[in-house]
C-alpha angles and dihedrals in degrees: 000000000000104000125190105180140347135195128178123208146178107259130194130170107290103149141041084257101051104190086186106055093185134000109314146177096242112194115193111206111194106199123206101242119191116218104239137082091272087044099052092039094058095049090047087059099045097045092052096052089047093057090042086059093041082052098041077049090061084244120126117206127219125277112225097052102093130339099243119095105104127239094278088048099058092039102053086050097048109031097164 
């Protein structure tokens, strides 16, 4: 994982679609994507497999960031 910058802050419900149900660490990652088909592909795939830990870890992760979760992962972080 190509990584170009990460922060960390303090969280609490501020949307319909709290992302955060309670107080929460939140960590921001910013991966390096390149803009071609293998680029993309591989963020795809590293994206994907960071929302599915933050999930197996009981987290969520926050929707307007990318487009790439898949359908079960949007909809076991945001059941309402």
């Amino acid at each position: 994982m190509n990584r170009n910058a990460e922060s960390s802050r303090r969280i609490r419900d501020e949307t319909f679609l709290p992302w955060a149900r309670e107080q929460y660490a939140c960590i921001v990652i910013n991966l390096r994507v390149l803009h071609d088909a293998e680029g993309i592909a591989a963020a795809t795939r590293q994206f994907r497999a960071a929302i599915d830990e933050a999930l197996n870890l009981g987290g969520s992760y926050f929707l307007t960031y990318h487009r790439w979760a898949t359908k079960e992962q949007v909809l076991k972080a945001y059941p309402q």
